[in-house]
C-alpha positions as MATLAB code, in Angstrom:
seq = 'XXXXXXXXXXXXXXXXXXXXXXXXXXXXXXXXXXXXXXXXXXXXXXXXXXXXXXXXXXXXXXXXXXXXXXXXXXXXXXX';
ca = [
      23.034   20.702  -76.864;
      26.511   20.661  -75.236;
      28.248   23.959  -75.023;
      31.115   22.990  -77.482;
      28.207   22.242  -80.351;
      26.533   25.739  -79.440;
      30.363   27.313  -80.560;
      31.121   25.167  -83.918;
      30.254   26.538  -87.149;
      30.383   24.915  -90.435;
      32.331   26.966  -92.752;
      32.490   26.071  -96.826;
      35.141   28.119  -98.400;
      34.274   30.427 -101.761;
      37.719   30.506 -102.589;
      40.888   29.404 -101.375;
      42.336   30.575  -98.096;
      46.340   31.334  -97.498;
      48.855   31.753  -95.137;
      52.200   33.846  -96.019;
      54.876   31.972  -96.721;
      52.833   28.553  -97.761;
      53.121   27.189 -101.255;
      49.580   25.224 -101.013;
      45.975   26.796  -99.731;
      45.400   26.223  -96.077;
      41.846   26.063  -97.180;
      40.354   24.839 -100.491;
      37.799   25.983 -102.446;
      34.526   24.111 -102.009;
      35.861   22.946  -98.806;
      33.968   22.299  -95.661;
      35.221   22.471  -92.056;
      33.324   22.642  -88.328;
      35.126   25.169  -87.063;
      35.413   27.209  -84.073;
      33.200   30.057  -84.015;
      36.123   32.339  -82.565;
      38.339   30.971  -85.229;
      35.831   32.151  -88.006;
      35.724   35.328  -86.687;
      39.454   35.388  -86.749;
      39.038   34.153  -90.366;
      37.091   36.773  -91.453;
      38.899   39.489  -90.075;
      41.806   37.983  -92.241;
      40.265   38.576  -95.398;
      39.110   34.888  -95.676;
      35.674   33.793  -97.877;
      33.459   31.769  -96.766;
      29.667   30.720  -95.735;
      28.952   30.308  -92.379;
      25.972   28.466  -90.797;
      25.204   27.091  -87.216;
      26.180   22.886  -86.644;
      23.122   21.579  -86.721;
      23.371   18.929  -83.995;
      20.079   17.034  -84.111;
      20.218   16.536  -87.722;
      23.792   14.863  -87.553;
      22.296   12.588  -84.963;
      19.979   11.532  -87.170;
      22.223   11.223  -90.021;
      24.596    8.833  -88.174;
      21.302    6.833  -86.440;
      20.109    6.474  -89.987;
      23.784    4.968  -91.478;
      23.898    2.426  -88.265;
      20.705    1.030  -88.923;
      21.431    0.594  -92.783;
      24.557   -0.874  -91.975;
      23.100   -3.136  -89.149;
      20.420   -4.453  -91.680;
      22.974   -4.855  -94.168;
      25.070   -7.634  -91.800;
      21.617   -9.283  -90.989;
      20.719  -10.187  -94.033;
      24.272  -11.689  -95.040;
      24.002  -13.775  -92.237;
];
């Protein structure tokens, strides 16, 4: 796994997140982002809520593998 996988975190939001001095959320309820794991930190510190887990690398892989091949066999059999 590459070193900038090993730092990303994928954050959903429990409620929405805020800046001072912005009319709409910076972050959403419900929301998911792959975020820095120093940025979370910096997040939390904040005041911000939110689950955090670990990217899960391999299982994106096979996500995206597993959509090309549907999408592959899709075009062969219009042809």
């Amino acid at each position: 796994m590459s070193n900038r996988l090993d730092n990303t975190r994928v954050v959903t939001f429990k409620e929405d997140y805020n800046i001072k001095g912005r009319t709409t959320p910076l972050y959403s309820k419900g929301s998911e982002y792959a975020i820095h794991h120093k940025t979370v930190e910096k997040l939390k510190s904040l005041g911000a809520k939110f689950d955090s887990k670990i990217f899960d690398e391999k299982g994106a892989v096979a996500k995206a593998k597993e959509a090309f091949l549907k999408q592959k066999q899709k075009e062969l059999k219009e042809e």
